[in-house]
C-alpha positions in Angstrom: 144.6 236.4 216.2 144.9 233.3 214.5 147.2 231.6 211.9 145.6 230.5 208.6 147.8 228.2 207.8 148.3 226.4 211.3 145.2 227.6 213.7 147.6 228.8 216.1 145.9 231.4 217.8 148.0 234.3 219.7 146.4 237.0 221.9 147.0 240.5 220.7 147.6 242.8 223.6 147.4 246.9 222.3 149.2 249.6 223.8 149.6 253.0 223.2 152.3 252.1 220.7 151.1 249.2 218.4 147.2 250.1 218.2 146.2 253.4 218.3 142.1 253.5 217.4 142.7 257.3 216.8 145.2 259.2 215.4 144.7 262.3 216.8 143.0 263.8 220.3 139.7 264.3 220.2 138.2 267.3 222.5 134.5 266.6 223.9 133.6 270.0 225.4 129.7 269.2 225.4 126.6 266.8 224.4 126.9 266.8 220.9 130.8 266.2 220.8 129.9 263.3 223.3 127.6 261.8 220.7 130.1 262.7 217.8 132.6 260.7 219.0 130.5 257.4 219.9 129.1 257.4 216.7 132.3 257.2 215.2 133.4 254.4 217.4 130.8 252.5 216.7 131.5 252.8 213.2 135.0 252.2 213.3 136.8 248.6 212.7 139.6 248.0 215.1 140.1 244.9 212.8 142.1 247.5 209.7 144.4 249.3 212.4 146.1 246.1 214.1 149.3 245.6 213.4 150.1 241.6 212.3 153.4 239.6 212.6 152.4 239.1 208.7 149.5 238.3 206.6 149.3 235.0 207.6 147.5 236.0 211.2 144.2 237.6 211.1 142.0 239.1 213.8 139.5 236.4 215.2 137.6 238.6 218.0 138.4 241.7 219.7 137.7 240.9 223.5 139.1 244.2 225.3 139.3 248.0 224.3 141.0 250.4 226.9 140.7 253.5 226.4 142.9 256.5 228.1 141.4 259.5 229.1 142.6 262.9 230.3 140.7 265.9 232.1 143.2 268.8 231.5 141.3 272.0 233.0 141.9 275.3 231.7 145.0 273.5 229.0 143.7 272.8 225.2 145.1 270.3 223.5 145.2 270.6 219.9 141.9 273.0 220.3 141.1 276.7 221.1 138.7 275.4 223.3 138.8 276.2 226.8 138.1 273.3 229.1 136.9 273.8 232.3 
């Protein structure tokens, strides 16, 4: 991020806490769920979600994305979906 008013630039580090991308699970159970999802990524602007010390910073570049994810066989989360 940097400062508008001084160039300072800080280096934003996301965690689960300060910037989710999503704000709710999202179950991929086959192909077209797959291709779902990675067309909304690609449409989505990480820019709007993260969270600023105040208006005075602004995103510069995002340079890392991590994403967390979790194979839960036979449990649905947030879905009637079996998973196997």
């Amino acid at each position: 991020m940097r400062n508008v008013e001084t160039d300072q630039l800080r280096y934003f580090y996301g965690s689960l806490g300060n910037a989710r991308m999503l704000d709710f699970a999202v179950l991929i159970s086959n192909q077209d769920d797959l291709r779902s999802f990675l067309e909304d990524i690609c449409d989505f602007d990480m820019r709007e979600r993260i969270e600023r010390p105040d208006t005075k910073w602004v995103p510069v570049t995002i340079i890392n994305i991590i994403f967390f994810v979790s194979l839960l066989p036979y449990i649905p989360v947030g879905c009637r979906v079996n998973v196997s």
